[in-house]
C-alpha positions as CSV (number, residue, x, y, z in Angstrom):
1,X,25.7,115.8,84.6
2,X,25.2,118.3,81.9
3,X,25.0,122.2,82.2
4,X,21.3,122.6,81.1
5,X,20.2,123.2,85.2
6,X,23.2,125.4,86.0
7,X,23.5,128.2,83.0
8,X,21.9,131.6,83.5
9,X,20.4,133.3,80.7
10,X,21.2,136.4,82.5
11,X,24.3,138.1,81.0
12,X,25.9,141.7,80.8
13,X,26.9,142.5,76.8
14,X,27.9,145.0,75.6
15,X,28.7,146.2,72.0
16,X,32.5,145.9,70.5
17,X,32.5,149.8,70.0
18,X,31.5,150.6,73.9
19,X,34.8,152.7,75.9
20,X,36.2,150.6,78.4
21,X,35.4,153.2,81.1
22,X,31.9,152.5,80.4
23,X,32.8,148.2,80.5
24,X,34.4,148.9,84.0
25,X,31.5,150.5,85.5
26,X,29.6,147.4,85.0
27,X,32.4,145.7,87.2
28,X,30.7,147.5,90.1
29,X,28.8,144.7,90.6
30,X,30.9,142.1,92.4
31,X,29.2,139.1,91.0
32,X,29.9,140.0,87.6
33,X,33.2,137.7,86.3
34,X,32.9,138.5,82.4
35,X,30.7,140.4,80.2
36,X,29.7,139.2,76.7
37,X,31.1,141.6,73.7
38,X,29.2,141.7,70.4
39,X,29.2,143.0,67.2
40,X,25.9,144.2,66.0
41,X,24.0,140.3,66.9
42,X,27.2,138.4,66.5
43,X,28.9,137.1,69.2
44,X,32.8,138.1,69.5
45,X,34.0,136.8,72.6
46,X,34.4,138.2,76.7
47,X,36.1,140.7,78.9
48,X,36.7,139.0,82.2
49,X,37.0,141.5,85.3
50,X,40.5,140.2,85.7
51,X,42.0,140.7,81.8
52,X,40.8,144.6,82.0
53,X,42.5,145.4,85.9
54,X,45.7,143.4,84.3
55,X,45.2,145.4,81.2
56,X,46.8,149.2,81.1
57,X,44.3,151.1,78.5
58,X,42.9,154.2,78.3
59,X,39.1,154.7,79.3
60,X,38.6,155.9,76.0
61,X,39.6,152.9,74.1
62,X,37.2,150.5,72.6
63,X,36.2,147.3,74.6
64,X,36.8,145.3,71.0
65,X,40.5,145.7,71.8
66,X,40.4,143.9,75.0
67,X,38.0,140.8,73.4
68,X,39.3,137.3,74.7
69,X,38.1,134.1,72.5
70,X,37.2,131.9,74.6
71,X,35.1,128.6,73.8
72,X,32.0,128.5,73.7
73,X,29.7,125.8,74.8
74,X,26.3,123.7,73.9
75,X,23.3,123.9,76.8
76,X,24.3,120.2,76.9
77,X,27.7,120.0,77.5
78,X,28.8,117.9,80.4
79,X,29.8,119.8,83.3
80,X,33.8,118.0,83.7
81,X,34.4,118.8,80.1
82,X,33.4,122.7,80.9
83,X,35.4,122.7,83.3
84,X,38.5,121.0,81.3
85,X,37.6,123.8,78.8
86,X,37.9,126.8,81.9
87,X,41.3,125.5,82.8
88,X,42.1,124.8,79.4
89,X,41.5,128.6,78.8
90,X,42.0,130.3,81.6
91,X,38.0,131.5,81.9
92,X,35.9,131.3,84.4
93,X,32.7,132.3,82.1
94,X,32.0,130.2,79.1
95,X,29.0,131.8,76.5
96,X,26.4,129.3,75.6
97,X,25.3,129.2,71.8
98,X,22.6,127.6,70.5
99,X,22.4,128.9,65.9
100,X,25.3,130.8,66.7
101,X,23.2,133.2,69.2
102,X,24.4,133.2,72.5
103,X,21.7,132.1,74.9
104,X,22.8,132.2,78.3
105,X,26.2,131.8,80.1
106,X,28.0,128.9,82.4
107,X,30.4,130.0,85.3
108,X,33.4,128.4,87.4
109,X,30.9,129.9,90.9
110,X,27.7,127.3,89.1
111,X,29.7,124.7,87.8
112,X,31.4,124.4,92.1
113,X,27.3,124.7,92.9
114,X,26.5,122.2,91.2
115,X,29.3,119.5,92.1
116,X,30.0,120.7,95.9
117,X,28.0,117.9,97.2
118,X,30.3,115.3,95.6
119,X,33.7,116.8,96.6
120,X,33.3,115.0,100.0
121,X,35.7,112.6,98.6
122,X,38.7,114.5,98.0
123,X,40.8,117.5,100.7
124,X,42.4,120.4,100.1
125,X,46.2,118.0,100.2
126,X,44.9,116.9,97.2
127,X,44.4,119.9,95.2
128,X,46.0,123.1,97.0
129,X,49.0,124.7,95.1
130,X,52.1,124.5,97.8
131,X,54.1,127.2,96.3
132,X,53.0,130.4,97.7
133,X,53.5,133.5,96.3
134,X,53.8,136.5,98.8
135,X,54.3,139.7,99.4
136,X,55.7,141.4,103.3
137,X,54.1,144.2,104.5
138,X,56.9,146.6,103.0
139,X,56.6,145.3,99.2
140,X,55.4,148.3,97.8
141,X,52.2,148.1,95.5
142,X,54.1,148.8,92.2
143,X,56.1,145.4,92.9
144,X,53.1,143.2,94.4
145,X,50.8,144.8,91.1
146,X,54.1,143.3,89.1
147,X,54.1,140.1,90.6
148,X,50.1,139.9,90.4
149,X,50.3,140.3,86.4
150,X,53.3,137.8,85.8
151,X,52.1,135.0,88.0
152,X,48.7,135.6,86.5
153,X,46.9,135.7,89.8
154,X,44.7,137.6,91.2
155,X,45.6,137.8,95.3
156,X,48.7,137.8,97.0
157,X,49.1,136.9,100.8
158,X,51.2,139.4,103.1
159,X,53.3,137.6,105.2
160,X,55.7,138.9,107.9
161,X,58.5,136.9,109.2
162,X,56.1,133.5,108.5
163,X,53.4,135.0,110.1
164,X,50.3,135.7,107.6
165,X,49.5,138.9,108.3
166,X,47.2,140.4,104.8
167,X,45.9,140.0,101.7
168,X,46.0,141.6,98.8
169,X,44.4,141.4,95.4
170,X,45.1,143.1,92.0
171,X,41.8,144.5,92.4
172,X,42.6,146.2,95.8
173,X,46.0,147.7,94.1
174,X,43.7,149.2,91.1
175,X,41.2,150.5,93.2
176,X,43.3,151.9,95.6
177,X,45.5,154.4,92.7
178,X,42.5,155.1,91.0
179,X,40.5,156.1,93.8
180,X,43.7,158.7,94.6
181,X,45.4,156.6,97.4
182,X,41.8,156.2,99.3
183,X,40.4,152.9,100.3
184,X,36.5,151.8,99.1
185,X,34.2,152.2,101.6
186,X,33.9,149.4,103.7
187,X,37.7,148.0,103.6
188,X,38.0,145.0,101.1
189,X,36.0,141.2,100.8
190,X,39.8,139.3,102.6
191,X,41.1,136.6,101.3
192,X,40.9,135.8,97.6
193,X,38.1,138.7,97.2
194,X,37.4,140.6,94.3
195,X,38.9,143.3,95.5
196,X,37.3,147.2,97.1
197,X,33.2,146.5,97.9
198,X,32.9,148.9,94.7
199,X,35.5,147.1,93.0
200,X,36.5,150.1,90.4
201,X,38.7,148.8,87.2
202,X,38.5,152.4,85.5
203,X,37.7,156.1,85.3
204,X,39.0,158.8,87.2
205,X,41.2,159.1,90.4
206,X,44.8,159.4,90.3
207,X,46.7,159.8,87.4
208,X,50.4,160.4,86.2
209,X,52.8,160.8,88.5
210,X,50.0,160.6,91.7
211,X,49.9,157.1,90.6
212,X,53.9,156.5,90.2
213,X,53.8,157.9,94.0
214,X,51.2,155.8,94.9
215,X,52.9,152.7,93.8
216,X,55.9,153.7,96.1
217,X,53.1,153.0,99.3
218,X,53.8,149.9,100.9
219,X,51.2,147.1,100.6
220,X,50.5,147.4,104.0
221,X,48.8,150.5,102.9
222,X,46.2,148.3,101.0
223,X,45.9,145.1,102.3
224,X,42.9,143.6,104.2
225,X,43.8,142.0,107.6
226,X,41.4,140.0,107.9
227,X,42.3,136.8,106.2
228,X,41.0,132.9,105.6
229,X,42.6,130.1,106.3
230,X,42.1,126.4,105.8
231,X,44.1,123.1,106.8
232,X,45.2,120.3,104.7
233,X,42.6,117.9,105.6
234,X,39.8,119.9,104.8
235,X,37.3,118.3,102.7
236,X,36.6,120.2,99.5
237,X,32.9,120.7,99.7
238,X,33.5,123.0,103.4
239,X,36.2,124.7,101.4
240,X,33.8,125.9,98.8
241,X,31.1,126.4,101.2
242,X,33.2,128.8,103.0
243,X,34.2,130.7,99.9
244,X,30.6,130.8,98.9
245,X,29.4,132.2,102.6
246,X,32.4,134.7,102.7
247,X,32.4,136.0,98.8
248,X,36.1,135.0,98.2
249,X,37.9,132.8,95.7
250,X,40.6,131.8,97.6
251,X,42.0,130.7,101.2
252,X,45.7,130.3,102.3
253,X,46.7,127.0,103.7
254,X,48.7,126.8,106.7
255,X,50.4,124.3,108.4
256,X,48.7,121.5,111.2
257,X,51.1,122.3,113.9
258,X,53.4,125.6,113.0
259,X,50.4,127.8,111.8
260,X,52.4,129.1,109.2
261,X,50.8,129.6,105.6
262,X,52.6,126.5,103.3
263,X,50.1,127.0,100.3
264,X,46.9,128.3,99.1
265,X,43.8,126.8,97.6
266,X,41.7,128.7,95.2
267,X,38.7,128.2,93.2
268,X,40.6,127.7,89.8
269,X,42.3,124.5,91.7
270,X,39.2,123.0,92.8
271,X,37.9,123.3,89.4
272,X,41.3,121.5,88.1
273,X,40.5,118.8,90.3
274,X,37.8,117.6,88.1
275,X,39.7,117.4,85.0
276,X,41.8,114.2,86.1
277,X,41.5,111.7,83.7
278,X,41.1,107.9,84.3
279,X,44.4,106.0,84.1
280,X,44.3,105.7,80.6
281,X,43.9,109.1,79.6
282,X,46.1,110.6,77.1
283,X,49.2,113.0,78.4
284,X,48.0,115.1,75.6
285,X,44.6,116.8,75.4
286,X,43.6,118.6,72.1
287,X,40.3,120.4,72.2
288,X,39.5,121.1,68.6
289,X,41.3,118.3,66.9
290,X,38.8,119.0,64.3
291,X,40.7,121.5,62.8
292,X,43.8,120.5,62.0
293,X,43.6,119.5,58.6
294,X,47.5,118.7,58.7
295,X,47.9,117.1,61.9
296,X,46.3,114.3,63.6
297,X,47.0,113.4,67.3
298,X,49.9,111.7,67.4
299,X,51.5,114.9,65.5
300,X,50.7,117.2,68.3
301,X,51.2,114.6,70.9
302,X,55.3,114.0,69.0
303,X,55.1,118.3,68.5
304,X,54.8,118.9,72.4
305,X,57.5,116.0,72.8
306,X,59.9,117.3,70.5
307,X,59.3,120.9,72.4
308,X,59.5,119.7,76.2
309,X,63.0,117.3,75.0
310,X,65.2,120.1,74.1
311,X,65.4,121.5,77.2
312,X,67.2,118.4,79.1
313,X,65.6,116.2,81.6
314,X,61.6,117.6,81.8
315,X,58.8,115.2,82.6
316,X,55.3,116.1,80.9
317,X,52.8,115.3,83.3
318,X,50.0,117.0,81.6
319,X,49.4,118.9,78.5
320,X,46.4,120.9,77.5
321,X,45.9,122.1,73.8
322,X,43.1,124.1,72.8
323,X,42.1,125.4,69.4
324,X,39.0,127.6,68.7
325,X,38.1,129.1,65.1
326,X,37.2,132.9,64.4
327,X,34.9,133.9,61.5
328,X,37.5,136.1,60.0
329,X,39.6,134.7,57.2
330,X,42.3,134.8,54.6
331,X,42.1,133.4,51.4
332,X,39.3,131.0,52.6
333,X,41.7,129.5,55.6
334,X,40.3,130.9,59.2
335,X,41.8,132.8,61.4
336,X,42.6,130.2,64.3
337,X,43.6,130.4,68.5
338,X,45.8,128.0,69.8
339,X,46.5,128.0,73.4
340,X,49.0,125.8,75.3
341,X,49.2,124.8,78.9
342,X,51.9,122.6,79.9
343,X,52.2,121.3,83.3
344,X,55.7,119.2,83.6
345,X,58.0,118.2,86.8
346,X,59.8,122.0,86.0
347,X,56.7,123.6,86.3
348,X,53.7,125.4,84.3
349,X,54.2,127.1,81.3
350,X,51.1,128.9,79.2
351,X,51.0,130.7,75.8
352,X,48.4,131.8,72.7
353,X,49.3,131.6,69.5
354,X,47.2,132.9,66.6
355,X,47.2,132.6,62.6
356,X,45.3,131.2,59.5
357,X,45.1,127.6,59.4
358,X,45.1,125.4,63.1
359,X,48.4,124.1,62.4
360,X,49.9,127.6,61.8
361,X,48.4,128.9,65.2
362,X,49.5,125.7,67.1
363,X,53.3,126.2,65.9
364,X,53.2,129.8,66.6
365,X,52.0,129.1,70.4
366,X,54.8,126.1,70.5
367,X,57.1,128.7,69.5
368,X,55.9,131.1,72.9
369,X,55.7,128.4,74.8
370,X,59.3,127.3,73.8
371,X,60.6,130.4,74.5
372,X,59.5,130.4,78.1
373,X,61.2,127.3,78.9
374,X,64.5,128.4,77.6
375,X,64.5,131.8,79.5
376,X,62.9,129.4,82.9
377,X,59.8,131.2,83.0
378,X,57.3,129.4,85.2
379,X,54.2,129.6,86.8
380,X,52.5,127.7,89.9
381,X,55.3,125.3,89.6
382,X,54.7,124.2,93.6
383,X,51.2,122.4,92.1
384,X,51.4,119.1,93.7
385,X,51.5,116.1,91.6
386,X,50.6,112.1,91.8
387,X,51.1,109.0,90.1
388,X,48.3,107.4,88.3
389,X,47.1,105.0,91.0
390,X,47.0,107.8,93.7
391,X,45.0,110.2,90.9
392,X,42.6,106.9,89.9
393,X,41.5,106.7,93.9
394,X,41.5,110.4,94.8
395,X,39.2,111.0,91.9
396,X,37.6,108.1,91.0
397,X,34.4,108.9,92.8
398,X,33.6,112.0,90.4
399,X,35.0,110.1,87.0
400,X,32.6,107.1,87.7
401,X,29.6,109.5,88.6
């Protein structure tokens, strides 16, 4: 199945010298994920919805400053490899190019369209991340708005005493300050939602120390009460269905008998679940292999090795490395991304790494990625893992499709 059906040509662009404040206002429309950033008719990459609430700039900066390289696809590409390439770079819009013009887009929402009928096969045990991350009632909205930007998520359940009680997103926290402590109209979209019904990133509201007063509110302030649930043996096609016919991207999973919250599911995860290889899949995934002049596989493969066995006892389970080439260059060598996700029995670890030449880039993003394991920094590291014979028969009905 290839993405020819399931790409829109319809896309919001904007050029790099637009002000952000200008960029968030097209976030007021809810089903807007990225928009495309050029320069002049050359594409430069996105600005998902997410990277600019994370982001603290002034409206007056330039969108170029916020541009994210991600990759970009052919109208042909097959729809498990986009979504190995989301994962692999944490988007959920890839551009489309055809002559090096983009053409159209491809997004996490069409890609679970398109496959929803097939995930019959497989629950939400097999995919739903069991370490929760929460916030009570009384976490005030300057530490849940930390916690949002480490963990690199984008909604945090409100729990009280193991009851579920809220959600909150990073959305809700942003446009809560900027609005000057008042709610959207029309309360927020629940669990995993983007956030206010206007969903403001930018431009006026609060500022100085209103805000730093603000973010002394607790969460309960903020949070939406209403929230989704879902239980383990759910079948993944109702769980997207229900996300689809309630606007959210996510749903906390709570326990058969206690009722208590024990995980959550998102879309991100159901996505993952269709990058499983077969049995003999490589540990190692390189996207780009291309171009490393230098290296070949079995370099990278023995450079993430060499990484992961410093650190004592750690168990690579999966290893994602993705390169992607800018136009700009130095001395005829381009300027190169590297990005590194590494899921092991310790957890999840994720860094960028750019410079001239793929093998430069790659060494620089080992270098981040080395430097979170020695200070312990994970991420998601409750994300349930399986052998190969118990991933071959959970997903062998989409790998043989």
């Amino acid at each position: 199945m290839n993405i020819s059906d399931i790409l829109s040509t319809k896309f919001t662009e904007f050029d790099i010298g637009t002000p952000l404040s200008k960029v968030a206002g097209a976030f007021e429309n809810q089903e807007l994920d990225s928009v495309i950033v050029t320069d002049g008719e050359e594409y430069q990459g996105v600005v998902s919805r997410r990277q600019l609430a994370s982001s603290s700039n002034q409206p007056s900066a330039k969108v170029g400053s916020q541009v994210q390289h991600v990759p970009t696809v052919d109208r042909t590409e097959d729809v498990r490899e986009v979504a190995r390439l989301m994962i692999g770079s944490d988007a959920k819009t890839l551009p489309v190019l055809r002559d090096e013009q983009i053409v159209g887009v491809v997004t996490a929402d069409a890609v679970l369209q398109a496959v929803r009928p097939f995930l019959d096969a497989v629950t939400v045990e097999d995919a739903y991340t069991t370490k929760l991350i929460s916030a009570t009632p009384e976490t005030t909205l300057g530490q849940a708005l930390n916690t949002l930007r480490e963990a690199r998520i984008a909604h945090l359940p409100v729990v009280d005493e193991g009851d579920l009680v809220g959600m909150v997103s990073l959305y809700d926290v942003i446009d809560f300050t900027t609005r000057g402590g008042r709610k959207a109209h029309g309360g927020t979209t629940g669990a995993g939602g983007r956030g206010s019904r206007r969903g403001r990133t930018g431009g006026g509201g609060a500022r100085g120390g209103d805000t730093e007063r603000m973010l002394d509110l607790p969460v309960r302030n903020v949070m939406s009460d209403t929230v989704a649930t879902v239980r383990r043996n759910a079948p993944l096609d109702d769980v997207v269905e229900t996300m689809f016919d309630q606007e959210i991207s996510s749903l906390v999973v709570i326990d058969d008998e206690s009722n208590e919250p024990v995980g959550i599911i998102t879309k991100t995860d159901v996505i993952e679940a269709l990058t499983w290889e077969r049995d003999d899949r490589q540990a190692v995934q390189v996207f780009g292999l291309d171009l490393l002049d230098e290296m070949d596989y079995d370099d990278v493969a023995a450079l993430i090795e060499d990484m992961t066995a410093k650190y004592g006892k750690m168990t690579v389970i999966k290893a994602s490395i993705e390169l992607d080439e800018h136009k700009e260059q130095s001395r005829g060598v381009p300027l190169v991304l590297a990005r590194i996700r590494l899921v092991t029995d310790r957890g999840y670890f994720t860094a960028d790494g750019e410079g001239y030449g793929a093998a430069h880039a790659l060494r620089i993003a080992a270098n981040a990625v080395e430097r979170q394991l020695l200070k312990g920094k994970t991420y998601h590291d409750g994300r349930k893992r399986r052998d190969d014979d118990e991933r071959e028969k959970l997903y062998g009905w989409w790998l043989g499709a």
